[in-house]
Every structure is written in structure tokens, then in C-alpha cells.
TIGUZA-564892 format. One record per residue: residue in one letter; x, y, z of N, C-alpha, C in turn. Coordinates in steps of 0.1 Angstrom, whole numbers, plus 2048, in hexadecimal, padded with zeros to 3 digits. Atoms other than C-alpha are relative to their C-alpha. Example, Ala and Ser with C-alpha at 12.3 -4.5 7.8 and 13.67 -1.06 7.14 Angstrom:
A8097F480087B7D384E80980C800;S7F77F58008897F58477F880B808;
END
This chain:
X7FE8017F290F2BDD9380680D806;X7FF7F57FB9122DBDA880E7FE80D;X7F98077F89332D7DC07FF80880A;X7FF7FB7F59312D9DE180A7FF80A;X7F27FC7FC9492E5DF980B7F4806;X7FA8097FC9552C6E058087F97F3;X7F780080F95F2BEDDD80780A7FB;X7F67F98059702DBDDB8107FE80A;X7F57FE7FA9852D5DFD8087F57F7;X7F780D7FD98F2B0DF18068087F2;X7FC8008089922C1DCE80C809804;X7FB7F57F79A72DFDE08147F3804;X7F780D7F59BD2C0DF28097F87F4;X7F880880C9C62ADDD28088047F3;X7F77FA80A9D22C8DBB80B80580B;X7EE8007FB9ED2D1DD78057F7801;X7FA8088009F52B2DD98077FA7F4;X7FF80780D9F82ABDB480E80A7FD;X7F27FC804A182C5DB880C7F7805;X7F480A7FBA2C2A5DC87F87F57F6;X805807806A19292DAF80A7FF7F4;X7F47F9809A2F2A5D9480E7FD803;X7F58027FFA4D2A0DA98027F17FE;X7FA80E801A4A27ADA97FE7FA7F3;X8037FF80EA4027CD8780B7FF7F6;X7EE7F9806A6328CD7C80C7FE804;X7F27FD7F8A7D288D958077F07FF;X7FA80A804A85265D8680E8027F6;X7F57FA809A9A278D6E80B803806;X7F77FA7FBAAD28BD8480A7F980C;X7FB8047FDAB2276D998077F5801;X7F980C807ABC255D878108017FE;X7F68017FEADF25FD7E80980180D;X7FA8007F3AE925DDA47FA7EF805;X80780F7FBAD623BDA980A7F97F5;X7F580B80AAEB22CD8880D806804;X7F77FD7FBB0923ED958027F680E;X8028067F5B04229DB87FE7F17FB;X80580A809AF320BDA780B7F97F3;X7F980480EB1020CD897F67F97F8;X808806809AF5207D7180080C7F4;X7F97FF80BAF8206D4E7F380F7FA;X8087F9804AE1222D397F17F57F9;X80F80A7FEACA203D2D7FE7FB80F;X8038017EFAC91FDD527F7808800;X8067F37F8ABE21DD5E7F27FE7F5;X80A7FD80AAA421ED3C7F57F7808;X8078057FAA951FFD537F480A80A;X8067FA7F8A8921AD6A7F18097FB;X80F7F8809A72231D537F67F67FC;X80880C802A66214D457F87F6809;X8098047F1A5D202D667F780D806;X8077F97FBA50222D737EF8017F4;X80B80080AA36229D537F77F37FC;X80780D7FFA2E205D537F27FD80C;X8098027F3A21209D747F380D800;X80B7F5804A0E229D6B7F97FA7F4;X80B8048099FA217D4F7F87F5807;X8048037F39F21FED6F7F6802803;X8027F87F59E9215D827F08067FA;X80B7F880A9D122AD657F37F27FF;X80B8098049C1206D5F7F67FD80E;X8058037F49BC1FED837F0812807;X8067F48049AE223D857F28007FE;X80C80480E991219D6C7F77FC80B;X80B8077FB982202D827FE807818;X8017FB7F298C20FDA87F680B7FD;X8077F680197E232DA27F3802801;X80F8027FE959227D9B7FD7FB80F;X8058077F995C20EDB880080A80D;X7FE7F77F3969224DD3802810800;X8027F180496C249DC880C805802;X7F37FB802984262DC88097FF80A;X7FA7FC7F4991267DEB8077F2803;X7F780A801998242DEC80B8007F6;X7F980280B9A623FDCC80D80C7FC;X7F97F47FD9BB25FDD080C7FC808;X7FD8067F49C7253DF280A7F57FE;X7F280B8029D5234DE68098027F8;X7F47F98089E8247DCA81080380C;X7EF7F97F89FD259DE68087F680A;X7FA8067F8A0223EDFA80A7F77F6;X7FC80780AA0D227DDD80D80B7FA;X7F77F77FFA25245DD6807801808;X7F57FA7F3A3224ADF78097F5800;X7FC80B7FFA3B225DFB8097FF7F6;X7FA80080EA4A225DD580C8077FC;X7FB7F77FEA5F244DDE8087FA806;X7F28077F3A6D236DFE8067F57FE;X7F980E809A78218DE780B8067FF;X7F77FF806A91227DD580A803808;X7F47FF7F6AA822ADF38067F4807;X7F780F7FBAAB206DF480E7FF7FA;X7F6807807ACB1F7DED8047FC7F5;X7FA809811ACB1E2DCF7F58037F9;X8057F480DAC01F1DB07F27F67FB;X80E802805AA21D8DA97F67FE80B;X80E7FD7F5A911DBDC67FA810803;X8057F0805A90202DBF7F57FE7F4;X8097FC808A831FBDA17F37F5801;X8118027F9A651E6DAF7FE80D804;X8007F37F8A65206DC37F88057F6;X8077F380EA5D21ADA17F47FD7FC;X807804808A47204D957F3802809;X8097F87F8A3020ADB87FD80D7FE;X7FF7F4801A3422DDB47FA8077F1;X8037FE80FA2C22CD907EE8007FF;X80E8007FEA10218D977F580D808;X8077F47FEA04238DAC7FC8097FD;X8027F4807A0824FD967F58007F6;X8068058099F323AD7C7F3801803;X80C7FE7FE9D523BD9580080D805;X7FF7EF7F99D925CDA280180D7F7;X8037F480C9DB274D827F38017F9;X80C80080A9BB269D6E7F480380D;X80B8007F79A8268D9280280F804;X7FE7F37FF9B4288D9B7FB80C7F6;X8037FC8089B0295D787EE8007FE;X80A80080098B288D787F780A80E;X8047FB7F7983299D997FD80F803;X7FF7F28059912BBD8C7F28027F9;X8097FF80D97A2B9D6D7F07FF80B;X80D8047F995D2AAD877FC80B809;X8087F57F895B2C6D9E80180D7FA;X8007F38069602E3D867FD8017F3;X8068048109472DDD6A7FE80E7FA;X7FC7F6808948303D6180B8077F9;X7F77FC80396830BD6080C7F2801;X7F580B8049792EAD5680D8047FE;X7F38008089932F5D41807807807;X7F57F97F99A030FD5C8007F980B;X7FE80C7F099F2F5D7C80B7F87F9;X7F180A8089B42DBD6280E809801;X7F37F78059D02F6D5A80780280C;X7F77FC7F39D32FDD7F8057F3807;X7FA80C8029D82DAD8680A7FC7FD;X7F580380A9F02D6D6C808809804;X7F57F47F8A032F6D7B8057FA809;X7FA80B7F7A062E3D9780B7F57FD;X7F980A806A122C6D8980F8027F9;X7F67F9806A2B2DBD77809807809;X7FA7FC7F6A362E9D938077F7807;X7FA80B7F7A412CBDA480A7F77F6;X7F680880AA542BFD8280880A803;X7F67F7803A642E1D8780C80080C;X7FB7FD7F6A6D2E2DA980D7F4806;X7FA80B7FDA772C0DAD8147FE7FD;X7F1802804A9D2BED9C80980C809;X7FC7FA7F4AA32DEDB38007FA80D;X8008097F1A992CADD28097FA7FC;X7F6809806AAD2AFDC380E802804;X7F38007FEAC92C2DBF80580680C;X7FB7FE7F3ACA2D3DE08037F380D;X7FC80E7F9ACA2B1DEF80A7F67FF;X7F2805807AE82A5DDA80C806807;X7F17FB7FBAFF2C1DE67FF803811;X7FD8017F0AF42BAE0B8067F0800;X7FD80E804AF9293E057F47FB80A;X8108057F6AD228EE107F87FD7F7;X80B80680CAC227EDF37FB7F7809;X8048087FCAB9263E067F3808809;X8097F57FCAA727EE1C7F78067FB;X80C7FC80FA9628FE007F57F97FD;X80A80B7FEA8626CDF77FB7FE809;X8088087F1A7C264E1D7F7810800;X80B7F5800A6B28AE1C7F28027F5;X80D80280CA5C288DFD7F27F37FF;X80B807800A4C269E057F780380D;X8087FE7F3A43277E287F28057FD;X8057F8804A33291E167F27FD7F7;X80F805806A1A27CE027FA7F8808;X8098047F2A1026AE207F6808807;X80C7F67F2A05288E307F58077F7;X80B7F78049F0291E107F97F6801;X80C80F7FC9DE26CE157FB806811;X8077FD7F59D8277E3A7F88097FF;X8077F68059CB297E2B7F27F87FA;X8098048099B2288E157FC7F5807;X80980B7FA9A826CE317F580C809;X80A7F47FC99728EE3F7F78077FB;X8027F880D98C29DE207EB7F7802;X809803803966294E157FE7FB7F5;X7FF80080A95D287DF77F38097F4;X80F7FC806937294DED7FD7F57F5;X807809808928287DCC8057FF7F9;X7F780580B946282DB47FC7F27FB;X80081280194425EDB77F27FB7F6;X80B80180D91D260DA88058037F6;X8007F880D924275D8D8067FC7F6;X7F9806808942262D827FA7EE7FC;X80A80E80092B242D827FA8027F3;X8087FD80C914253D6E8068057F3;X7F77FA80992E262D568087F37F7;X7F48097FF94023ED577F67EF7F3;X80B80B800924226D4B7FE7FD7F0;X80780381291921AD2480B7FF7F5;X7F280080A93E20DD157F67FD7F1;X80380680F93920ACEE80C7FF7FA;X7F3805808951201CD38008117F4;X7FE7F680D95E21DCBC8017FD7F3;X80680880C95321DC9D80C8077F6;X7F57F7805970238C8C80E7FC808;X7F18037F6990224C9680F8067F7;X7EF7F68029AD239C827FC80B804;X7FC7F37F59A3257C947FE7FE80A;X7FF8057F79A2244CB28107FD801;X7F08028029C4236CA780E80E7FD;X7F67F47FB9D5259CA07FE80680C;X8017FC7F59C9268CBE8067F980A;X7FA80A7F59D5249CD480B8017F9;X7F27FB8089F8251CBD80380B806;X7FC7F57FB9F6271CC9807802811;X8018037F79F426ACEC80C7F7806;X7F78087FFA0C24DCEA81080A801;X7F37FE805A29262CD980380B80C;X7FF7EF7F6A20286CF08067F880B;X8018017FAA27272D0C8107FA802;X7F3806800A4525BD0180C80E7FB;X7F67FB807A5927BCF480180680A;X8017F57ECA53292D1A8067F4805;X8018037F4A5A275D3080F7FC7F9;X7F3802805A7F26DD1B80680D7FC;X7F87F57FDA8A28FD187FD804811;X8008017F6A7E294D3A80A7FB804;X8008067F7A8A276D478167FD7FC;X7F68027FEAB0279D378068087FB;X7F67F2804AB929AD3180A80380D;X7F67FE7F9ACC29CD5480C7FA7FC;X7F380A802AE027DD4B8068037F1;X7F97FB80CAE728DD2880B80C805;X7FA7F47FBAF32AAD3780A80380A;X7F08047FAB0A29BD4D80A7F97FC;X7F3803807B1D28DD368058047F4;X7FB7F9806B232ABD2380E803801;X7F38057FBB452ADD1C80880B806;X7FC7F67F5B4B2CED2E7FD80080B;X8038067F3B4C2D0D527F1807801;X80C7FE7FCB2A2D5D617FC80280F;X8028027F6B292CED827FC7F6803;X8108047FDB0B2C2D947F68087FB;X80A7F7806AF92DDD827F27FA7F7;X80680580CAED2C0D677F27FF80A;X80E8077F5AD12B4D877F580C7FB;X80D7F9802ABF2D6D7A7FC8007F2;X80880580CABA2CFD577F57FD7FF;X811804800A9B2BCD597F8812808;X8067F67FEA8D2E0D6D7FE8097F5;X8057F980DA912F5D4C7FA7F87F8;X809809806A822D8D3A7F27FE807;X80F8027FBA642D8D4E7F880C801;X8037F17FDA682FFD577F98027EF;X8097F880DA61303D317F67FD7FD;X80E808803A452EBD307F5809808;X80C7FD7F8A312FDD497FE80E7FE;X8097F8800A3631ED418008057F1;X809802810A2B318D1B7EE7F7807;X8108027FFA0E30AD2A7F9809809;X8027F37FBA0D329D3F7F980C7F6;X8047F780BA0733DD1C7F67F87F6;X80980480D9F6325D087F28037FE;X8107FA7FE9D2332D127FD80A7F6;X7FF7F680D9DF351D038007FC7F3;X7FB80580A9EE340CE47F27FE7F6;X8088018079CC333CDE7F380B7F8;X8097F68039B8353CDB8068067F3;X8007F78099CA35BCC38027F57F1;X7FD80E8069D2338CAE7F67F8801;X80080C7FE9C531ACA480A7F1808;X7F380C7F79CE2FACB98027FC7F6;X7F58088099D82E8C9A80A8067FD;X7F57F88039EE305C9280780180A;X7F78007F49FC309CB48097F2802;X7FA80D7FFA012E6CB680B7F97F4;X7F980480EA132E0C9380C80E809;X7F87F67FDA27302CA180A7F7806;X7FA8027F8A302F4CBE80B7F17FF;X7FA80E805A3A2D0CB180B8057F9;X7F67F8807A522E9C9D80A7FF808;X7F77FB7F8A622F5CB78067EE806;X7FE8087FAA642D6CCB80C7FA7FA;X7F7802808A732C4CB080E8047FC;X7F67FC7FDA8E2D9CAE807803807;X7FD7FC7F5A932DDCCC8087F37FF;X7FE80D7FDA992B5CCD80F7FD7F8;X7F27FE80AAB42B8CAE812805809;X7F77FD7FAAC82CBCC38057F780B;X7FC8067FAAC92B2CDE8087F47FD;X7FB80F80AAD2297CC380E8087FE;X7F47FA809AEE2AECB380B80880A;X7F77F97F5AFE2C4CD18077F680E;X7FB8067F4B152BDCEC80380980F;X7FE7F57F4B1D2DDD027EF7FE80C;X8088047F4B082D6D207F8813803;X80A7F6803AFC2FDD197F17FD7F3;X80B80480AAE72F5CF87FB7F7802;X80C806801ADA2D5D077FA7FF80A;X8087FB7F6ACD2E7D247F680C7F9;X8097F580AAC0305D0C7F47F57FC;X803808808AB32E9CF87F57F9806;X8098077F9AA22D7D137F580C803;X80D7F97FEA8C2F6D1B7F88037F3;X808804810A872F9CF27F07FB802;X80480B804A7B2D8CF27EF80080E;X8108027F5A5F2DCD127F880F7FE;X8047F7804A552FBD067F77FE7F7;X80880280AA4A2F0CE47F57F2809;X80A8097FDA3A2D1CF37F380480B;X80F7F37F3A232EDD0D7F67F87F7;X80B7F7802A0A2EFCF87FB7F27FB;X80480B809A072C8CE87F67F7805;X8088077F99F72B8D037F4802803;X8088008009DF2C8D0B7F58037F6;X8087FE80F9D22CFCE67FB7F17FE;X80480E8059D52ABCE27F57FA807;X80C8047F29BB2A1D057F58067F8;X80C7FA8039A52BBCF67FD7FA7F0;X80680980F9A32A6CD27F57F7808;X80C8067FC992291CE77F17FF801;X80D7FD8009732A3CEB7FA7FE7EF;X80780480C96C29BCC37FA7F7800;X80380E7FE96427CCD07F07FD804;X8127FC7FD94128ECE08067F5808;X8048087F8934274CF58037F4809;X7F580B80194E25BCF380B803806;X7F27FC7F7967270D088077F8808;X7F88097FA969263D258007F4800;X7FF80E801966241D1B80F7FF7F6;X7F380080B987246D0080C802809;X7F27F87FB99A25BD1B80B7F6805;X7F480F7FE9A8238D2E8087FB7F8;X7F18078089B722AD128078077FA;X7F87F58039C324BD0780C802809;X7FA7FC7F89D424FD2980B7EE7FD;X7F480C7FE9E622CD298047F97F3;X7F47FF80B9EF230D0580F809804;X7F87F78019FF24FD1180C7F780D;X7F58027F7A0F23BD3080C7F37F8;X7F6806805A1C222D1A80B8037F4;X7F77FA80CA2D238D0080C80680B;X7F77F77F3A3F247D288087F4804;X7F780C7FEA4B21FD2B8087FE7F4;X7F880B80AA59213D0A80980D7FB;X7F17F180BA6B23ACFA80D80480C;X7F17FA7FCA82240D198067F3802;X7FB80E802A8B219D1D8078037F2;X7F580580CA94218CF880C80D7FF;X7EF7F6801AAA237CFC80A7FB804;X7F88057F6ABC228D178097F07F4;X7FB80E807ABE209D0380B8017F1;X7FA7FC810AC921ACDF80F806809;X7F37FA7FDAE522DCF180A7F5807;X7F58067F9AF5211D078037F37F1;X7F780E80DAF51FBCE380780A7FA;X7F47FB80AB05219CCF80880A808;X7F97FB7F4B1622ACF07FF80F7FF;X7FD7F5805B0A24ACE87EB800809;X80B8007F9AEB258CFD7FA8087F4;X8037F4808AE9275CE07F57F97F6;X80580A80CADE256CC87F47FC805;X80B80F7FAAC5243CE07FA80F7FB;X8097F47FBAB126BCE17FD8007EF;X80480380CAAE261CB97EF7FC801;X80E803801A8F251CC37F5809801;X8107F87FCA7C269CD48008107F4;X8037F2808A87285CBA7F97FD7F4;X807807806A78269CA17F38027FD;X80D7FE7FBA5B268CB17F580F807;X80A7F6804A5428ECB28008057F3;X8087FE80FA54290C8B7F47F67FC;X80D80B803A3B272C8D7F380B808;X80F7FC7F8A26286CA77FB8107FC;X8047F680DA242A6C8D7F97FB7F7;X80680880AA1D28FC737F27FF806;X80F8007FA9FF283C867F580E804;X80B7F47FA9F22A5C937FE8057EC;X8007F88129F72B0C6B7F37F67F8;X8048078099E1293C5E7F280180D;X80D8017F79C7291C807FF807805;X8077F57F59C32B1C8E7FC8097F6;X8067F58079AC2C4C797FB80E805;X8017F07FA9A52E5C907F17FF806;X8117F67FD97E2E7C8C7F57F3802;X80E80E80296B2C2C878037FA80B;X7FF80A7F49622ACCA17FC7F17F4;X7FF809802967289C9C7F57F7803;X80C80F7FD94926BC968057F6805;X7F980C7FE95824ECA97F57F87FD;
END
């Protein structure tokens, strides 16, 4: 399909938008320990939140599936940000479970609004796929980055509440955007792309790759999602400084995925990826074993640095799949959202039974020697996979 310019405006429209996509993505982190501060809720409390949110993003990815064919992108886009904005301007309710309904709209947003967005990238830039995704994902990275700065300048005005009512203004006005926008011929193409489910016939490398997917996802969205609150209750003073934590944790994520282009010209992705799982890994030790609120800020950029490079190696396994891609990629994506529901919940949960947050982050450091393991046994570099 040849895109025409009206698929480049709407595509043009939805990667700026996808940098508040990032922020509503992330800023659950940063800004949870001020909602259980308010709320007095316990750390299995708060873990309710990730968990509700990612719940609603595997929703959202399913709902996704079937909207997308029916109505196309610009709808299906559309109702992401509104389903966001609404979900947003929750969290400034009152009583702490009617926020987290809030999350769970908002989740749900995110769930239809990443794979649709992500398909639309891919759909209008069949030459240069892999550099339209990356800038996407820049985006996206950008708005994980930015966000705990907003955050925090909103803390030391005492306008969080304000923050949220802008931020959701802000994805309103990209829904009004995109009620302008055109669609062109996406909607065929993805028809035609969408059509002839089969059953896989190769289910353990179906099963590590949905492992992979699962773990990449559950180990980012729980350091993400409680490195502020680690970091504020380091036991030297800190300030409000902790609210930027999650930014070097994300800042490293993006700009390792800034270099990894390079990385590859010169490497294997299984080797980069075994590298990087190195790094990560240790990166994660340190958050288990340190207390100074310097090393588990160092630590947190470590730790999103090494994980740059894992994700996107891992999406691209997918193409072994040949023909079977995009039929795999769905339940790849809502493996990956449900590994973003149950690893920061159980943190939350392990630390408020052994009172120690350092302990609950056992899990996810667990679960990046599991997600080495896997790349060491299922990522061979050079074969493509018979499903």
C-alpha cells in the first residue's frame, strides 16, 4: 500500500499524541505515593493500582482485536484518548476506589490505543518500518521521561490536581485532532493482513516467546512503577527529589534505545540481548541490596538502560514466525500486559507481608534471571521459527 497524505497526517497526529500516551503510561508511579499518602493506603493497596491499570490494558489490547477491523484507526485511536482523558480526570476523585475504577478506564485506553497506533505506524511506512516504530517509541519515551518532571513541578506548586485536569485536557484535544484527521486505506489493508486465524503448530517457541513478553513487561512496569516509592523511603533525607526517579529510569530506557541501532551494526541481537539482561540484572541486585537513595537512583537508570535494547529484540523474534506474525502479535501483547498486572501487585503485596519494599523487588529481580534464561535457550540469532 502506497500512503497517502491523509495517512501520513492521521499517522503525523498519533505519534504526537503517543508522547502523553507515555505519560499516562508511567506517571502512575510517580504519582501513587502522594495518592497513598492522602488515601493512607497500605503498599498492597497501592500494588491494587498497577494491577488494575494493566488489567485494563489487556482489556483494552483484546477489545482492540476486534474494534480495529470494524471501524479503523481514527475511531479506534479516538476512543483510546478519550477513555484516557476520562481515566485521568478519575484520579482526583476522593475515595481511593473510585480512582482506581479511574485506572482501570484509563488502562483500558492504553490497551486499545498502543497496538492500534503501533499497527498504523507499521501500516503507513511499509519501507521504512523499523525507523517510523523507533520514532514512535521516542515519543513514547519521551512522555515516560517528562512526565515525573511535570509531576514534580506540580507537587511543589500544590497543583497536582491541576496537572491531572491538564493532562486529561490535553488528550481530549488529541481526540478533537484526529475527529479532523482522514483516515485513507488503513482500515483495508489491515482487513486484509487480519484474516485466515490458524492454530500453531510449534507451541514451546510460541510459549518462550509469550515468556519473554510476559516477563519484559512485568520487570519495566515494577521498577518503573516503584522506584519513586523506594526512594522515598531511603533512609537519608531526600526531599521531594524521589518524584524524579522514575525520569532516570525511563531517561535510561530511551536513550539505550537511542543507541541500540548502532549497537546492532556491530552485534548480534542475541548477544546484545544476553548483554543487556547482564546489565539489567545487576542493575536490579543493587535495588534489592542498597539503601542510600543515590545508588537506587544510579541503579534505577542501570536497570532501564540494560532493559533499552530487550524489547525491541524480543517484538522482532516475532518475525520467525513468517506469516503468522500478525496473528501471534495479540496474544503476545496481552501476555505482555498481563505480566504489567500481576509483577508490580505482587511487589506491593511481598513487601507489606515482610515490611520491607527492598524484599517485594525480589520478584522482579527473579524474574530477570528467568527472562536471560529464556533469551539463552530461545533466541538463537539467525533461524526463523516453523510455527
Amino acid at each position: 500500500m502506497v500512503p497517502t497524505n491523509h495517512s501520513r497526517v492521521l499517522a503525523r497526529v498519533a505519534s504526537a499524541g503517543f508522547v502523553l500516551t507515555g505519560i499516562v503510561n508511567t506517571f502512575l508511579g510517580p504519582i501513587l505515593p502522594v495518592l497513598a499518602a492522602q488515601w493512607h493506603l497500605s503498599d498492597s493497596q497501592s500494588g491494587y493500582f498497577f494491577a488494575t491499570q494493566f488489567l485494563g490494558t489487556i482489556l483494552g489490547v483484546s477489545l482492540s482485536s476486534v474494534l480495529l477491523p470494524l471501524r479503523g484507526f481514527r475511531f479506534s485511536i479516538g476512543l483510546a484518548y478519550v477513555l484516557m482523558a476520562v481515566g485521568v480526570r478519575g484520579l482526583a476523585l476522593p475515595e481511593w476506589r473510585s480512582a482506581l475504577l479511574a485506572t482501570l478506564v484509563f488502562g483500558l485506553g492504553l490497551g486499545l490505543g498502543l497496538p492500534a497506533t503501533n499497527v498504523l505506524i507499521s501500516s503507513v511506512s511499509p519501507g521504512r518500518r523499523a525507523s517510523a516504530l523507533s520514532i514512535l517509541n521516542f515519543c513514547w519515551g519521551l512522555g515516560a521521561v517528562l512526565a515525573p518532571f511535570a509531576l514534580s513541578i506540580a507537587m511543589n506548586q500544590n497543583h497536582v490536581t491541576t496537572f491531572v485536569s491538564l493532562l486529561s485536557g490535553l488528550l481530549l484535544l488529541v481526540t478533537l485532532t484526529l475527529a479532523f484527521a482522514k483516515e485513507g486505506d488503513q482500515l483495508r489493508s489491515y482487513k486484509q493482513s487480519a484474516g485466515g486465524q490458524q492454530v500453531f503448530s510449534n507451541w514451546p517457541s510460541v510459549a518462550i516467546v509469550g515468556g519473554m513478553f510476559f516477563l519484559y513487561v512485568a520487570i519495566e512496569s515494577s521498577v518503573g512503577g516503584w522506584i519513586a516509592t523506594l526512594v522515598e523511603r531511603a533512609p537519608s533525607g531526600v526531599g521531594r527529589t524521589w518524584v524524579l526517579a522514575p525520569s532516570l529510569f525511563w531517561g535510561g530506557l530511551l536513550a539505550g534505545r537511542g543507541i541500540v541501532p548502532l549497537l546492532l551494526k556491530r552485534m548480534r541481537e542475541r548477544t546484545l540481548a544476553l548483554a543487556s539482561l547482564v546489565v539489567a540484572t545487576t542493575g536490579m541486585c543493587v535495588l534489592v541490596l542498597s539503601s542510600p537513595w543515590q545508588w537506587l537512583t544510579a541503579a534505577g537508570l542501570v536497570v532501564g538502560f540494560g532493559l533499552a535494547a530487550v524489547f525491541p529484540i524480543t517484538i522482532a523474534l516475532l518475525s520467525r514466525f513468517q506469516e503468522r506474525e500478525k496473528r501471534i502479535a495479540g496474544p503476545m501483547f496481552a501476555l505482555a500486559g498481563l505480566g504489567g498486572t500481576t509483577m508490580p501487585w505482587l511487589v506491593g503485596a511481598i513487601s507489606t507481608s515482610f515490611g520491607s519494599l527492598h524484599t517485594g523487588l525480589i520478584a522482579p529481580l527473579l524474574g530477570s534471571g528467568l527472562l536471560l534464561w529464556l533469551h539463552v535457550i530461545g533466541n538463537d540469532g539467525d533461524q526463523h521459527v516453523d510455527a
